[in-house]
Phi, psi and omega in degrees: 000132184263141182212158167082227207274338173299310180305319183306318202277331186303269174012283186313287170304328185265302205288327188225050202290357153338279161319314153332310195290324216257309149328318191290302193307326184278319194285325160297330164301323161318299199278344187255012158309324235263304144002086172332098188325136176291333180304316192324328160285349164228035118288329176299289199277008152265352160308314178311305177291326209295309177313319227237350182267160170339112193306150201295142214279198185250155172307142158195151200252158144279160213191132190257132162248150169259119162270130195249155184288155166243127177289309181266358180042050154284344177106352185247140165301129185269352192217143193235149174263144194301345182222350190086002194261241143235138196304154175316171188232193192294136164212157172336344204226304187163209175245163189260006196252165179308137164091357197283171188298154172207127172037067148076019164103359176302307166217186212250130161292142195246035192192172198228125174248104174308112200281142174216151160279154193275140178066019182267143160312116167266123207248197184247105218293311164235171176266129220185234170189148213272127196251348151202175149204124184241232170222125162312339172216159183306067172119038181214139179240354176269350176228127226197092166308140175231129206247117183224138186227140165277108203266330187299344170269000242347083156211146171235131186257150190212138195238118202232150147082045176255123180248105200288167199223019167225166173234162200298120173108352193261164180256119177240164194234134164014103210128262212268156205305116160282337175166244189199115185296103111025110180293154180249347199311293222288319225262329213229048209272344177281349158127085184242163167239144195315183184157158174235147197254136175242111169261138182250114194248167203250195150288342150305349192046037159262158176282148188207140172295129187247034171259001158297353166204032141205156206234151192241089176256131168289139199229087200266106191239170179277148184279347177278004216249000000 
């Protein structure tokens, strides 16, 4: 007979080693709790850089702005784009840009065409005084142009497919709303995309492109701004 602590471990190892294992187990888990990460000096230093680096910067988006040329050299832009949008790309119908093909190469588009949502605001390409408003077409009373001339630039901007919110003789500034964009769906059915069209005319009473004087810079701002 074996007594005190030797019979007890005696027990234990022969008799009952099970209850051995499942101890063994808890005490090591214990212990490797109770234990220092091995890792812990280099999470700490990278908390540690992390605390001491730069603060995390703010969301921010791109974003095309237009610029418009100054003609006169006051230091100010003489030309605003009519919808904010960038000219139409290739559709069922041609291209929006100066110069593109019309009726198979018969003539030249003579305007740069701004993709628009139907019912969005149309602002004004320049500033001036409103010298007509008329009908984009012969016998359509629904798509309705607006001409506004500058005499100190000698230039006239004609704004198409506008349903205007100025009348003939008033003065607008740069900018600011002339009417609204006019849906194309109906006029146009096979899937032209909307838009309003800008012809820029010179004093000479030629036509000019008017991406040669507003130019499209990405522009990176903070979203809080």
């Amino acid at each position: 007979m074996k007594s005190g602590v030797r019979a007890r471990l005696h027990e234990l190892v022969v008799e009952r080693p099970l209850q051995v294992l499942v101890v063994a187990a808890v005490i090591g888990a214990t212990a490797a709790a109770a234990a220092p990460l091995a890792g812990a000096p280099i999470l700490k230093a990278s908390l540690a850089r992390g605390a001491a680096g730069p603060a995390a910067s703010e969301p921010t988006i791109t974003k095309l702005v237009w610029e418009g040329a100054d003609l006169d050299g006051d230091g100010v832009a003489d030309f605003a784009n009519p919808t904010g949008h960038a000219p139409r790309g290739h559709d069922a119908y041609g291209d929006g840009e100066f110069g593109a093909s019309r009726d198979g190469g018969a003539r030249r588009h003579e305007g740069v065409d701004y993709a628009a949502r139907a019912g969005q605001l149309v602002r004004a390409p320049i500033s001036g005084f409103v010298t007509k408003i008329g009908f984009a077409y012969p016998g359509d009373t629904t798509l309705k142009f607006v001409e506004i001339t500058n005499p100190a630039l000698k230039v006239a901007a004609r704004v198409f497919y506008v349903d205007p919110k100025v009348e003939e003789g008033a003065a607008v500034l740069m900018g600011r709303p002339i009417g609204v964009a006019h849906s194309l769906q109906r006029k146009y059915p096979a899937g032209m995309t909307d838009h309003v069209h800008l012809e820029l005319i010179d004093r000479r009473g030629a036509h000019f492109d008017a991406e040669r004087v507003l130019v499209a810079k990405v522009e990176t701002v903070e979203m809080g701004d």
